[in-house]
ROLO-961564 format. One record per atom (N, C-alpha, C, O): x, y, z; atom name. Coordinates in steps of 0.1 Angstrom, whole numbers. Layout:
N
SITE    px    py    pz at
SITE     X     Y     Z CA
...
***
This chain:
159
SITE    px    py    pz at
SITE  1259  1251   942  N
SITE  1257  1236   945 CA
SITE  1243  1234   951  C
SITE  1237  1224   949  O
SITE  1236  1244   959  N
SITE  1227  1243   963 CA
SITE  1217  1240   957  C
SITE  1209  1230   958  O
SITE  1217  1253   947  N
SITE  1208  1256   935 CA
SITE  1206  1246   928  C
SITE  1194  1243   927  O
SITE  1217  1236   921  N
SITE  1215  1224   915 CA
SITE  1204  1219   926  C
SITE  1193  1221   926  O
SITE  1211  1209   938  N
SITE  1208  1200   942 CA
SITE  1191  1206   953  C
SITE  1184  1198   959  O
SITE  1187  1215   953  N
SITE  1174  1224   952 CA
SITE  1165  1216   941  C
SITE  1157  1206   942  O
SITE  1172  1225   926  N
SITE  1161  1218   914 CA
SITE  1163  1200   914  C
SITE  1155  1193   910  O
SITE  1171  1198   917  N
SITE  1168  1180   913 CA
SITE  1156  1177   922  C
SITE  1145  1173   918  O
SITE  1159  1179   934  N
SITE  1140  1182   940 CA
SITE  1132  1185   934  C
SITE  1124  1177   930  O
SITE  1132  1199   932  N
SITE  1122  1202   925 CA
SITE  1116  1201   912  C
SITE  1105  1207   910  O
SITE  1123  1193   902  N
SITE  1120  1187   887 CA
SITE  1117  1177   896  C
SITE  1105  1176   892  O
SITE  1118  1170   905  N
SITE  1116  1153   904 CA
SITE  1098  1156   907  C
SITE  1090  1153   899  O
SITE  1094  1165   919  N
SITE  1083  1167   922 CA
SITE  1074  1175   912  C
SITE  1062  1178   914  O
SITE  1080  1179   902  N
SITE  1071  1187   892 CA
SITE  1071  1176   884  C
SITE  1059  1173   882  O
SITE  1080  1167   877  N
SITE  1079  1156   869 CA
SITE  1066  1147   876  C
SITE  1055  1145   870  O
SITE  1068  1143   886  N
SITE  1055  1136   895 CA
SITE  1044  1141   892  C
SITE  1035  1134   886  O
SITE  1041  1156   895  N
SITE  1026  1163   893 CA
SITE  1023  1161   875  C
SITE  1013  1158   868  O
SITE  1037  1167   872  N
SITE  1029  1165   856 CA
SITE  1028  1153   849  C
SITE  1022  1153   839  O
SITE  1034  1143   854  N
SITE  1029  1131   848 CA
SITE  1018  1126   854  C
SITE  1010  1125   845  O
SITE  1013  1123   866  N
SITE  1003  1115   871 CA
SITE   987  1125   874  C
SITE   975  1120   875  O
SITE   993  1141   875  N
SITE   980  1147   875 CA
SITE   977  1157   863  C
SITE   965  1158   861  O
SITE   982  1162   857  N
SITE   984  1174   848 CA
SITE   980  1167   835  C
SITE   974  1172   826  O
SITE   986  1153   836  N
SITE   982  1143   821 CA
SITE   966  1139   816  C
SITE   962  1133   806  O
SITE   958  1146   828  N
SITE   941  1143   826 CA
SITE   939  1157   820  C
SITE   927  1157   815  O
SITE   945  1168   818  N
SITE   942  1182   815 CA
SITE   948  1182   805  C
SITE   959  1187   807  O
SITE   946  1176   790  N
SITE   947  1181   781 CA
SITE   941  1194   774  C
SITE   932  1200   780  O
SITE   945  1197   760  N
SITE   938  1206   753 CA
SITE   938  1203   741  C
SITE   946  1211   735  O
SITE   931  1193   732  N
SITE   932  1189   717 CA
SITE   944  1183   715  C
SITE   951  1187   705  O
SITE   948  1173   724  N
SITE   962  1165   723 CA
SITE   972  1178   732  C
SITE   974  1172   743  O
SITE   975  1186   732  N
SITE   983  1195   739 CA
SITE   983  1196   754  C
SITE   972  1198   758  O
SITE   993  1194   763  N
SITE   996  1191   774 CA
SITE  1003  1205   779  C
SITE  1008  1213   771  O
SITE  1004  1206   788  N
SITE  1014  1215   798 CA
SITE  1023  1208   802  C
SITE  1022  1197   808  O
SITE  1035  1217   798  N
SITE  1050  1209   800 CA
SITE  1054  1220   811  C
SITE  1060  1229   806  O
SITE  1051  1220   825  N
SITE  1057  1220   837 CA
SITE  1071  1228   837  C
SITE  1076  1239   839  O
SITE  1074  1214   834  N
SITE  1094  1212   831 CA
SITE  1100  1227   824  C
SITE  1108  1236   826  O
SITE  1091  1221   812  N
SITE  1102  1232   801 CA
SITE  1098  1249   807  C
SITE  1106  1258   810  O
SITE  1086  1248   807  N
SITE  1081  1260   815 CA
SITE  1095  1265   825  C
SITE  1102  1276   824  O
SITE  1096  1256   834  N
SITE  1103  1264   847 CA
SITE  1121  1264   840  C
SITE  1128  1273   842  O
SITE  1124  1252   832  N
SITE  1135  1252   827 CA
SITE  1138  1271   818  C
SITE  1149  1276   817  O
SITE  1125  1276   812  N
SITE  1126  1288   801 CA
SITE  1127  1298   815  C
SITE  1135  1307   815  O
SITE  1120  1296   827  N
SITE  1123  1306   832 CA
SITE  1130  1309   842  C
SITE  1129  1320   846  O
SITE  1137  1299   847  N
SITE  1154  1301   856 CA
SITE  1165  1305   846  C
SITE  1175  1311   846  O
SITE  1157  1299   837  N
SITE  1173  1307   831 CA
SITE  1169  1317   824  C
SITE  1175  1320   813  O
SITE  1161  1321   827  N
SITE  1156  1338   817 CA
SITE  1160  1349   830  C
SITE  1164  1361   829  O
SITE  1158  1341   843  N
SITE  1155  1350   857 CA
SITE  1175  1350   859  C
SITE  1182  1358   866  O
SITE  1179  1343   853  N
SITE  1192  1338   859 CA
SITE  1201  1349   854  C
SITE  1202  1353   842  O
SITE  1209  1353   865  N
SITE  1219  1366   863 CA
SITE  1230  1359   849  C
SITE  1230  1347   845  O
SITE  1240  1370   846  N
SITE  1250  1366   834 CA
SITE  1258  1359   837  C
SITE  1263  1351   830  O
SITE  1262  1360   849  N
SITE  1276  1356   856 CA
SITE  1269  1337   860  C
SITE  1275  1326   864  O
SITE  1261  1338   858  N
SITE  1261  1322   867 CA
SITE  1256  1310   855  C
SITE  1245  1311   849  O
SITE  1265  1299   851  N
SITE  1262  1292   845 CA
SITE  1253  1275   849  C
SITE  1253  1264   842  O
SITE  1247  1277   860  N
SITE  1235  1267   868 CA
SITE  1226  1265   860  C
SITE  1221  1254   861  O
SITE  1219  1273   850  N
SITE  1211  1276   842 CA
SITE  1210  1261   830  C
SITE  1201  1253   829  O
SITE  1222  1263   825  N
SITE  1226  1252   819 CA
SITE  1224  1236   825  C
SITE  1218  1228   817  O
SITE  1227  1231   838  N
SITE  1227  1223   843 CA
SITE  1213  1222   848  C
SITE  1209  1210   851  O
SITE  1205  1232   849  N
SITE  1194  1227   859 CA
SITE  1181  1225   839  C
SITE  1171  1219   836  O
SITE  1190  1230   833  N
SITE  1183  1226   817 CA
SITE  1183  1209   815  C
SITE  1174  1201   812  O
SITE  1194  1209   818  N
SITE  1199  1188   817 CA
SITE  1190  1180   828  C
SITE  1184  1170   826  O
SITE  1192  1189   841  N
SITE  1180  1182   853 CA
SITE  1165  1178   847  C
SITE  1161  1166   845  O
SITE  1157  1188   843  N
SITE  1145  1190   837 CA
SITE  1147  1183   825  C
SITE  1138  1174   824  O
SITE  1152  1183   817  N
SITE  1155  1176   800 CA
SITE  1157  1157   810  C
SITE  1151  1147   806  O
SITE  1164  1159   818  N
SITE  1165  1139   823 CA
SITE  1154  1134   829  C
SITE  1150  1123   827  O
SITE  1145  1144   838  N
SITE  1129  1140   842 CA
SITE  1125  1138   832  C
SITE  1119  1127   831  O
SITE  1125  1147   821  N
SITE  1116  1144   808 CA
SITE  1118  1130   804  C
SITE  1109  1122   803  O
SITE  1131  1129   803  N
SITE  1133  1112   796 CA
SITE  1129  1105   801  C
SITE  1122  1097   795  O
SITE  1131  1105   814  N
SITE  1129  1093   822 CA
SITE  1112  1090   822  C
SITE  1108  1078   822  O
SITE  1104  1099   822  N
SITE  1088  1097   815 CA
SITE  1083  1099   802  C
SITE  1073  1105   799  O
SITE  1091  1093   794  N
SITE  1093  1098   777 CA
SITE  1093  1085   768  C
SITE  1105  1082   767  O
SITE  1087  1078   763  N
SITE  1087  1069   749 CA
SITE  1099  1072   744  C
SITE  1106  1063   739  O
SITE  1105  1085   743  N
SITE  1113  1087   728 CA
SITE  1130  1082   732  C
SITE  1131  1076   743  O
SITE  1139  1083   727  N
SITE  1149  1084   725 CA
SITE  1157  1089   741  C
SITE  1157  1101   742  O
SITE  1161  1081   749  N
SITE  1173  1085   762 CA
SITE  1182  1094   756  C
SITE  1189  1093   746  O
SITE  1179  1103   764  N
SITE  1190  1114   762 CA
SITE  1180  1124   759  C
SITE  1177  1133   767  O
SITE  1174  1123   745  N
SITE  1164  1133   735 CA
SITE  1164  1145   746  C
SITE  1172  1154   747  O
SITE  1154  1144   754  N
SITE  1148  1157   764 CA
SITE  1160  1164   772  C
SITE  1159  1174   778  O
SITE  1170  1158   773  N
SITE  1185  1165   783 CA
SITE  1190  1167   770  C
SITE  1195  1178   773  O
SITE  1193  1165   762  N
SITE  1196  1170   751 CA
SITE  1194  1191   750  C
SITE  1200  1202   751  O
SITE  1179  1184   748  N
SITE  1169  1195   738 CA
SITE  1168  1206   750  C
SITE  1169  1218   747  O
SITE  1167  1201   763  N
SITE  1170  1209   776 CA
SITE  1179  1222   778  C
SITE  1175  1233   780  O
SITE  1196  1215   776  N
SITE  1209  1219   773 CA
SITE  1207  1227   765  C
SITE  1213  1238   767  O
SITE  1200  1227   754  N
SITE  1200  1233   737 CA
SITE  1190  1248   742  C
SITE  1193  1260   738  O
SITE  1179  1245   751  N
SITE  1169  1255   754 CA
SITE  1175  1264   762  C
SITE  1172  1276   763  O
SITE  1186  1257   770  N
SITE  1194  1267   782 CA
SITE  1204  1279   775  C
SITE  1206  1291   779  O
SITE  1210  1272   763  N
SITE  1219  1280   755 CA
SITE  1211  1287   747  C
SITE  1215  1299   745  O
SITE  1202  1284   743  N
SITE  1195  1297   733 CA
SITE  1192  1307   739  C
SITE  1193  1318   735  O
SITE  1185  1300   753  N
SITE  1183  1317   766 CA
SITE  1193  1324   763  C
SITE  1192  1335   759  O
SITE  1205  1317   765  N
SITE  1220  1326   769 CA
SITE  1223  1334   761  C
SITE  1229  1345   762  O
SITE  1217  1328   750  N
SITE  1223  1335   732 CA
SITE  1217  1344   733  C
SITE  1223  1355   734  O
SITE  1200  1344   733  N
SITE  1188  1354   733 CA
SITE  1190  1365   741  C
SITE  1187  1375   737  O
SITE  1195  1365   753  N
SITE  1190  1374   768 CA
SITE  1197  1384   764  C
SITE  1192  1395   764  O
SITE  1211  1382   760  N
SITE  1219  1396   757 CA
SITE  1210  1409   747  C
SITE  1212  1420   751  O
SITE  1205  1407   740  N
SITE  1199  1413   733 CA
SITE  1189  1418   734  C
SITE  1183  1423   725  O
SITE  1183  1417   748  N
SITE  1175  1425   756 CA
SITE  1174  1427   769  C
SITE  1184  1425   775  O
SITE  1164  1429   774  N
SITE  1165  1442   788 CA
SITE  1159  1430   797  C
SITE  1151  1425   790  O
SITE  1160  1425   807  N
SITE  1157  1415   813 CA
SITE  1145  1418   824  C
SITE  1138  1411   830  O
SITE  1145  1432   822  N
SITE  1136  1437   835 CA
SITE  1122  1439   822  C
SITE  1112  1444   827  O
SITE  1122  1438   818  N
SITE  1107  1440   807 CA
SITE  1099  1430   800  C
SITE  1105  1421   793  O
SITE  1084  1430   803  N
SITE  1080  1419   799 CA
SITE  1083  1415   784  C
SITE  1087  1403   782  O
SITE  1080  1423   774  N
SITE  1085  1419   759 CA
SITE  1093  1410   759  C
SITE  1090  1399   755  O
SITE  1106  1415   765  N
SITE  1113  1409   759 CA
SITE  1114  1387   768  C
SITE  1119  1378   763  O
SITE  1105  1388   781  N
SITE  1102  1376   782 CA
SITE  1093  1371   773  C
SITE  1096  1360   770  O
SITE  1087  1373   769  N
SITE  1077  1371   755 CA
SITE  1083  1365   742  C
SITE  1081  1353   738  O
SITE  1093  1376   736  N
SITE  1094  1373   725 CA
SITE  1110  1361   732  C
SITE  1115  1354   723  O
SITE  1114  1359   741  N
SITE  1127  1347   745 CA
SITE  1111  1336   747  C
SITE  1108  1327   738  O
SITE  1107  1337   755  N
SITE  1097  1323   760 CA
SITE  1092  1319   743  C
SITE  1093  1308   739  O
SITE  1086  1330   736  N
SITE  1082  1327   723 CA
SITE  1089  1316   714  C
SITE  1085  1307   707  O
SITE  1102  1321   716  N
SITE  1114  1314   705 CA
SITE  1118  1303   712  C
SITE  1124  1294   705  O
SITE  1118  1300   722  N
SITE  1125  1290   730 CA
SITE  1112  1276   727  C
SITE  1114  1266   722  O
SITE  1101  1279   732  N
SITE  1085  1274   732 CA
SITE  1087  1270   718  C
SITE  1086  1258   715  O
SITE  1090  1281   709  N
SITE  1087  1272   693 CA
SITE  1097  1267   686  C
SITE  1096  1263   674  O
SITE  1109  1267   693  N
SITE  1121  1259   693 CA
SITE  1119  1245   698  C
SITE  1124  1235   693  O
SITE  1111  1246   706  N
SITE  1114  1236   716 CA
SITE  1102  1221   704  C
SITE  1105  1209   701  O
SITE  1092  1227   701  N
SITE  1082  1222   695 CA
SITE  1083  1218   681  C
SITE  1077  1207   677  O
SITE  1090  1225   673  N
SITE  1096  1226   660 CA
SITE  1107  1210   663  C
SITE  1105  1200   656  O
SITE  1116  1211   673  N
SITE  1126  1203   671 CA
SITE  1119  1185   675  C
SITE  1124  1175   671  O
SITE  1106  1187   686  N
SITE  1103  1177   691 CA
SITE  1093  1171   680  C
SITE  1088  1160   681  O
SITE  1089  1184   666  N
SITE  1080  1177   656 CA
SITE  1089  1170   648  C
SITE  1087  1159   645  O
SITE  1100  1177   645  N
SITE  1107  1168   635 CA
SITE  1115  1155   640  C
SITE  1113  1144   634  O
SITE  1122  1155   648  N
SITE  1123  1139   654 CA
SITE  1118  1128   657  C
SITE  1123  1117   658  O
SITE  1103  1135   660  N
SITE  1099  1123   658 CA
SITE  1087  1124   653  C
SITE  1076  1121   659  O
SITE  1089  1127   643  N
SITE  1082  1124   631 CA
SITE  1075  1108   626  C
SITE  1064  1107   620  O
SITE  1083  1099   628  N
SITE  1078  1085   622 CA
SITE  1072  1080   638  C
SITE  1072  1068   640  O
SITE  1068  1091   647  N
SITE  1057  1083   657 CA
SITE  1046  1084   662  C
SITE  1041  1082   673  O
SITE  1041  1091   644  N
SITE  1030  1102   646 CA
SITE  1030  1113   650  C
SITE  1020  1119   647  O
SITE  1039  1119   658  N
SITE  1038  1131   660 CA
SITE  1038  1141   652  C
SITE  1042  1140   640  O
SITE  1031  1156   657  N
SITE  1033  1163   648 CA
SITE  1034  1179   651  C
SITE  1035  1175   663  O
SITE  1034  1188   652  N
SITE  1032  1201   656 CA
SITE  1024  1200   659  C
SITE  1015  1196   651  O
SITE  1019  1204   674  N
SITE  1010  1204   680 CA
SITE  1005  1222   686  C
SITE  1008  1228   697  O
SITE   997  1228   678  N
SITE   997  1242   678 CA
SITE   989  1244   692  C
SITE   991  1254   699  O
SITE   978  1234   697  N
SITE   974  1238   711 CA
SITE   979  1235   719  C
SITE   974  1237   729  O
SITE   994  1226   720  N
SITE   998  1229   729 CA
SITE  1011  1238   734  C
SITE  1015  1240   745  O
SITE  1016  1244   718  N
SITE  1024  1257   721 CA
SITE  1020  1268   725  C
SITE  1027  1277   730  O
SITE   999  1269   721  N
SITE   993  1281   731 CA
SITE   991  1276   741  C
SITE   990  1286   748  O
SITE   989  1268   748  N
SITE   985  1260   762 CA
SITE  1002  1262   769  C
SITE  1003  1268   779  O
SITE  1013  1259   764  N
SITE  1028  1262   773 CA
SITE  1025  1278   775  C
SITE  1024  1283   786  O
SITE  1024  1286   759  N
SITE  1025  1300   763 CA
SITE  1016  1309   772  C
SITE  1021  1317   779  O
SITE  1001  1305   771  N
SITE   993  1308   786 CA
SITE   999  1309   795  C
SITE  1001  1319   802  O
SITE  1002  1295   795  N
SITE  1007  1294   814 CA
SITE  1017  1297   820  C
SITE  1021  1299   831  O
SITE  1023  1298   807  N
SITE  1038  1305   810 CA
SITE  1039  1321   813  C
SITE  1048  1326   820  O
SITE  1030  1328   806  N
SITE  1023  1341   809 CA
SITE  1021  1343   824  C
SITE  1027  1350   832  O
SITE  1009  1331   826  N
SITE  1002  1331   839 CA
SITE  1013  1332   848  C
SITE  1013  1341   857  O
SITE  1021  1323   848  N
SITE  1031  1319   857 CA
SITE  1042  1331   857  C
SITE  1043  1337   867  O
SITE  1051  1334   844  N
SITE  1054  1350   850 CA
SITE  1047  1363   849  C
SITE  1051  1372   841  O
SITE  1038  1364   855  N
SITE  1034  1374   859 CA
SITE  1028  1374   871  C
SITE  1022  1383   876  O
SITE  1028  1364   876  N
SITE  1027  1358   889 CA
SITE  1040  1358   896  C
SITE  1043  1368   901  O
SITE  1044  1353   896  N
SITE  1060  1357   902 CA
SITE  1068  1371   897  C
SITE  1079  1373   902  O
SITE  1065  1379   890  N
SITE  1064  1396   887 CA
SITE  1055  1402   899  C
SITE  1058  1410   907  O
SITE  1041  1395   899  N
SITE  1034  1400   910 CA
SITE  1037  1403   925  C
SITE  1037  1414   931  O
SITE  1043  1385   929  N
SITE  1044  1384   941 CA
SITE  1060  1389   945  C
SITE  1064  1388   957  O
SITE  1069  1395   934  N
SITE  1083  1396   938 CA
SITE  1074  1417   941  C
SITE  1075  1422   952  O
SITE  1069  1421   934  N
SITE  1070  1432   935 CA
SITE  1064  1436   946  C
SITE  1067  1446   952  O
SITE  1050  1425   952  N
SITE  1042  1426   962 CA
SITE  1053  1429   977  C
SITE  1053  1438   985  O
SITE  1062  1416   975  N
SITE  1072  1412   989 CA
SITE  1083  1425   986  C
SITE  1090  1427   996  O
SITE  1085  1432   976  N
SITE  1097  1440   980 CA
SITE  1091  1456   983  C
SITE  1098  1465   987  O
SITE  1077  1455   980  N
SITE  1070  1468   993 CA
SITE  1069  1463  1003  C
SITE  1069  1472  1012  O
SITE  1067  1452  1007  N
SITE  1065  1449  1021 CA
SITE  1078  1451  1025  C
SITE  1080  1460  1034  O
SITE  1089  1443  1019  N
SITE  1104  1449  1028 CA
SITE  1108  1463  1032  C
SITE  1116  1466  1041  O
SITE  1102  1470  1023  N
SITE  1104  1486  1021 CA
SITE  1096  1491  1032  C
SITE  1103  1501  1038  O
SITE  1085  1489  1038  N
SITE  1074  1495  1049 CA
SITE  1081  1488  1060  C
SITE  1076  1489  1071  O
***
């Protein structure tokens, strides 16, 4: 319960940054999606036994809507949908190795992109290839940064 009511904080204040400041940093139309980002990786970090994963997908997917032109619901939808494909994906690899965050953030990222080209399709949109390399950068940057600093803090606990 925590954990939920934790991320609804924390999507509301990441929805805030990435709408009002993150939206001047494009890259050839391609934006950094924040959201989906932390949505791909609580539930990649998220043990088997706990199904929060899912819900905190719908938190992040409802910030989306709620700053979104498209269709109410659409992004808590597609959210929901990103949380179960983790679930589907993760079994089938080693959770402690980078690869296999790669090739899940990979499929989830071009899942996620794939489904938001075809829907909405009649509103100009379209596959947007810089900004599936602009999510996967930072999504790199970002876990391997929290790889860093978990490995950093659990020598310190050890000394």
């Amino acid at each position: 319960m925590i954990k939920i009511f934790s991320s609804i904080i924390f999507f509301y204040f990441l929805a805030l940054y990435q709408t009002s400041f993150l939206i001047h940093y494009e890259v050839n139309g391609g934006f950094l999606n924040l959201i989906l980002i932390s949505i791909i990786l609580i539930n990649f970090f998220e043990k088997k036994e706990e199904k929060s994963g899912i819900f905190i997908g719908a938190i992040g997917g409802f910030y989306l809507d709620i700053f979104s032109p498209y269709i109410p619901g659409f992004f808590t939808l597609l959210g929901i949908a990103i949380s179960f494909l983790i679930k589907l994906l993760k079994p089938f690899f080693e959770t402690k190795k980078s690869i296999s965050f790669f090739i899940i953030f990979f499929t989830t990222l071009l899942f996620y992109e794939i489904v938001l080209a075809i829907t909405t399709i009649g509103h100009n949109f379209f596959f947007n290839i810089f900004s599936f390399l602009y999510n996967l950068l930072m999504g790199a940057v970002i876990y391997f940064s929290i790889k860093f600093l978990y490995v950093f803090f659990q020598q310190k606990i050890r000394k």
